[in-house]
C-alpha positions, 0 to 999 in steps of 0.5 A: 868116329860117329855116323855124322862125322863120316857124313861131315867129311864126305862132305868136306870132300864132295857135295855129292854123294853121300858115300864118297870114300868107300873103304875109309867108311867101312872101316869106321861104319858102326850100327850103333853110330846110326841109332844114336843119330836116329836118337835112340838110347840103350835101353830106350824105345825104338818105334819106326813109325815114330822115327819116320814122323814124329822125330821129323817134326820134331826137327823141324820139317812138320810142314814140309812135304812128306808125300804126295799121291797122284790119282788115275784120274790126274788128282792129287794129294799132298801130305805134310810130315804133320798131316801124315803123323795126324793121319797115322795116329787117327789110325793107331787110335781107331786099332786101339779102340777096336783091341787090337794089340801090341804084337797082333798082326794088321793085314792090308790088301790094298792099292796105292791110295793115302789110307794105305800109307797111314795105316802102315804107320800107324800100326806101327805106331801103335805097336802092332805088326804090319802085314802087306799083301799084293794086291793082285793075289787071288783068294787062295794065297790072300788066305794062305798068308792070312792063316799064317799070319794069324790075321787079327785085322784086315784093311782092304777095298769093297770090291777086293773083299767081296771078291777074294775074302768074303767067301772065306772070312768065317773060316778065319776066326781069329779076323775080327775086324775088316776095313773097308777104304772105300765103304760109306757106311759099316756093314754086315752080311752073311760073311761077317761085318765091315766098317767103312774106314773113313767115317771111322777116322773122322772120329778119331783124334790126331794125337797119340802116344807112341807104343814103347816098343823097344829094337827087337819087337816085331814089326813087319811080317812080310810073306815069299814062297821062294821056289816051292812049298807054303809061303813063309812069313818073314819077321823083322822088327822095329831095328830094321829102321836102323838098316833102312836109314843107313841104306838110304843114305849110302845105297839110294843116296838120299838127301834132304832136298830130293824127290824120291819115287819108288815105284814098287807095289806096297805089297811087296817088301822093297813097296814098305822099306824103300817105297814108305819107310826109307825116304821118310826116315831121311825127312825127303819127299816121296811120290805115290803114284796110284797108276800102273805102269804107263811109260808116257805117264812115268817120263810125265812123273819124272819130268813134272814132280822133278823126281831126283832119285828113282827106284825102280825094277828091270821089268819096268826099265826094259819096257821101257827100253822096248819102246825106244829112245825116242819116247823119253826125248820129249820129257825134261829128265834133268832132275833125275841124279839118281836112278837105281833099281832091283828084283832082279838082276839088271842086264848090262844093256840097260844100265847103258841105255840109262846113261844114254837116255836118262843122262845117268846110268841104272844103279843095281843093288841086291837084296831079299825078302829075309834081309829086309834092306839092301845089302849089296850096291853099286854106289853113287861115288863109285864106277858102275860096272854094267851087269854088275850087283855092285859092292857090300853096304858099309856094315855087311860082310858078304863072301861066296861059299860053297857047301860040303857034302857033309854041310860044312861050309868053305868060303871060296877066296879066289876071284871069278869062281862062282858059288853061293853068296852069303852075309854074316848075320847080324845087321839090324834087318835081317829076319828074325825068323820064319813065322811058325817054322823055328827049323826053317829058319835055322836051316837058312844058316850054316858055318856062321854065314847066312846062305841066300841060295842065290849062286855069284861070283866075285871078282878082284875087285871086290864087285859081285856078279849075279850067276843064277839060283842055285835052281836055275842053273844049267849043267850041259857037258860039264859046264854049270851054266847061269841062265843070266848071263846067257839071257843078257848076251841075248838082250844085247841084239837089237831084236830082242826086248826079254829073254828067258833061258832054261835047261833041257834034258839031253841024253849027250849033254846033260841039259842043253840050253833052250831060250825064249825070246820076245821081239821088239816092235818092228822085228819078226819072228822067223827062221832068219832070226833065230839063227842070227840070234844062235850066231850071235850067242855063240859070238858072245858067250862061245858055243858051250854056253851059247843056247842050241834052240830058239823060240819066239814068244810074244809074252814070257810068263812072270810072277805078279811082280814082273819076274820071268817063270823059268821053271814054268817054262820048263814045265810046259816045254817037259808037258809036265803038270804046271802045278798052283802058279800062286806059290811063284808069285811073290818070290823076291829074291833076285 
């Protein structure tokens, strides 16, 4: 049975959602279903910006709207599949007239405006490899990665070069060309010159013929540094749009008449597959909101642009939260079917916040950087269980594991015993590499299992449970302690708006467990507090786990991409020397 065929009788059976009979589909999933949907032969070209764009005009959807971008200051613009191929192949043609070749690396340092979208596309399209980078990074890890990345083109604003670039650009050799977004006219300085993107494109034609890159060829390289050391380049190649398709449909639950927002930044792996190339496969509408986050500008998105599916991060749901119900009451959410979220795990009081408030509970999913889609979800069909990571995508066989002193690996069968969570390689995303670190790569696999270094459990029924890093656990008296579950049980008292848990060294204990707590408006801190919030962990989680010391702090230190730096904290509260906090900030693991 073909990938239609399932679709048909899931269809048969229920309009809605796309997934209805878990098992059944996993029996009969098969990639290669999904590339002869997306029309590829074997043998053929396989190119994702072409999928994206092309094959949807070809389809008949050239005029339908493909995205609109909303402005700061309240413009915006609309972009039909059509326009969006124009766009994307004026910049394919600009990288060809500039040399810039097949396999060669195009970096973008930008914000959300239009000229991004095009130019992720139209790299693509021309063959080369598109590179994002977070925009707010400082001039040490822009350099970093561009090194790594042997960086042939940079795309990125006036004031963005200038200010974290240009005073290295000549000790890049291999940059040759930088476009700027927003420049009126080319440059040259002392640094080396700049051409100003939009005269650049106008010159341009709308027409050209894809680069005939095949599955394997390399198409995105994104960039995480984990927990420690040089930042690594992750490979993907043009087959990830096979993961990409089949995980928005099952995983976000896509249809052809949804409005799609996703809210991650481009810079960041979920910002490309979910927040450009996912919706585009599936020919929806997506939102680009060039904004950050603004709870009363947000609820205004949902409610005017009928925003059907949403994708979204726990840092924005629990600020969101922090600010209560009563804010979303004044907004239309009835749109909204499906929101889902991941980055890190979703504390359980906020998938019941969504049912309460949004009328549909959060959908948590799981996923990395190296995996390149997602891999595990809580489905649309399915019962979410609050806290819960959800159930493997049809195609992906995950297990929990545990490594040998001798670096065997053993699966562990019996349910609720935590350990490390793995996938057997294979699926079309997966990383084909780490740039440059050919023993790195190998060491990220063992006993034929990919090893994600994220420790889980899985119950009887077959749902995961996030349990920490492998880094991030605590062992006090014996019992190996995830500080998410301990923070959760915190984020369930009333008071408590974010919460961090580490470990201390206790000559007794091992380690003792120590959590930072910010406040909800309206609560203060205090001694009364703290031991209200002892009790109820105690309560809650019993007095082995529970944390034995509390403290108030009004902001937690985060990554640029919103999660909370436990190991930071750990620094300060040991005075040890905090080190270079810019190889932390583009961990996206969960």
């Amino acid at each position: 049975m073909d990938f239609a065929t399932i679709e048909k009788n899931a269809s048969a059976l229920r309009p809605r959602p796309n997934l209805t009979n878990y098992r059944a589909t996993r029996r009969v999933f098969s990639y290669e279903a999904v590339r002869r949907e997306l029309g590829w032969q074997p043998g053929g070209d396989f190119n994702i910006a072409f999928l994206a764009l092309e094959r949807q005009i070809d389809r008949g959807l050239g005029d339908k709207l493909a995205l609109r971008w909303l402005g700061r200051d309240g413009s915006q613009r609309d972009f039909t599949y059509a326009a969006l191929d124009a766009e994307a192949n004026r910049f394919a043609n600009l990288l060809r007239g500039l040399g810039v070749g097949r396999g060669e690396r195009v970096f973008a340092l930008a914000h959300r405006t239009p000229a991004l979208y095009a130019a992720a596309l139209g790299t693509l399209k021309a063959g080369a490899v598109f590179c994002p980078l977070f925009s707010q990074f400082g001039p040490e890890p822009i350099r970093a990665r561009m090194e790594i990345g042997d960086a042939a083109l940079l795309l990125t604003s006036e004031t963005l070069y200038r200010r974290k670039v240009e005073p290295w650009r000549r000790e890049l050799p291999g940059l040759r060309h930088v476009l700027l977004t927003d420049a009126e006219a080319d440059a040259s300085t002392g640094a080396g010159a700049t051409i100003a993107l939009a005269p650049a494109l106008a010159a341009q034609p709308d027409a050209f013929a894809c680069a005939d890159t095949g599955p394997e060829d390399m198409a995105l390289l994104h960039f995480t540094s984990g927990t420690t050391g040089k930042p690594k380049g992750v490979i993907h190649v043009h087959d990830a749009a096979t993961h990409h398709y089949a995980t928005g449909r099952f995983a976000l639950d896509l249809h052809a008449d949804d409005v799609f927002w996703c809210t991650a930044d481009p810079g960041w792996v979920t910002g490309t597959s979910y927040g450009i190339l996912a919706p585009l496969l599936h020919g929806v509408t997506m939102i680009v909101d060039e904004a950050e986050f603004e709870a009363e500008r947000w609820y205004g998105i949902l409610q005017d642009q009928k925003v059907t599916v949403w994708y979204t991060a726990p840092t924005a749901i629990r600020m969101l939260m922090r600010l209560g119900a009563e804010v979303a009451a004044g907004y239309d959410l009835s749109a909204l079917r499906f929101p889902a979220s991941v980055g890190e795990p979703l504390n359980p009081e906020a998938v019941v916040w969504g049912k309460e408030v949004l009328g549909t509970p959060f959908h948590d999913n799981w996923w990395q950087t190296e995996t390149g889609g997602i891999m595990i979800a809580n489905f649309a069909a399915l019962p979410v269980r609050p806290g819960s990571m959800g159930l493997p995508l049809p195609g992906i066989e995950a297990g929990i594991v545990e490594r040998g002193e001798d670096g065997s690996v053993t699966e562990i069968a019996e349910p609720d015993r935590p350990g490390e969570l793995a996938l057997r390689p294979g699926w079309p995303s997966m990383m084909r590499g780490y740039l440059h670190e050919e023993a790195r790569y190998e060491k990220a696999f063992a006993g034929g299992w990919y090893l994600t270094g994220d420790l889980a459990r899985r119950d009887a029924d077959g749902y995961y449970w996030f349990v920490g890093r492998a880094d991030d656990m605590i062992k006090t008296s014996g019992h190996l302690i995830g500080p998410f579950e301990v923070e959760s049980a915190l984020m369930e008292h009333p008071a408590v708006s974010e919460a961090a848990v580490i470990g201390l060294p206790d000559p007794v204990a091992g380690e003792v467990v120590k959590a930072f707590v910010a406040l909800k408006p309206g609560f203060a801190a205090g001694d009364a507090l703290a031991k209200e919030l002892l009790g109820h962990a105690r309560k809650r989680l019993g007095a082995a786990v529970a944390p034995r010391e509390i403290a108030f702090r009004s902001d937690l230190p985060k990554t640029r991409s919103g999660k909370i730096l436990r190991r930071l904290l750990k620094a300060r509260e040991l005075g040890l020397e905090a080190g270079d906090t810019s190889t932390l900030e583009s961990d996206e693991k969960r």
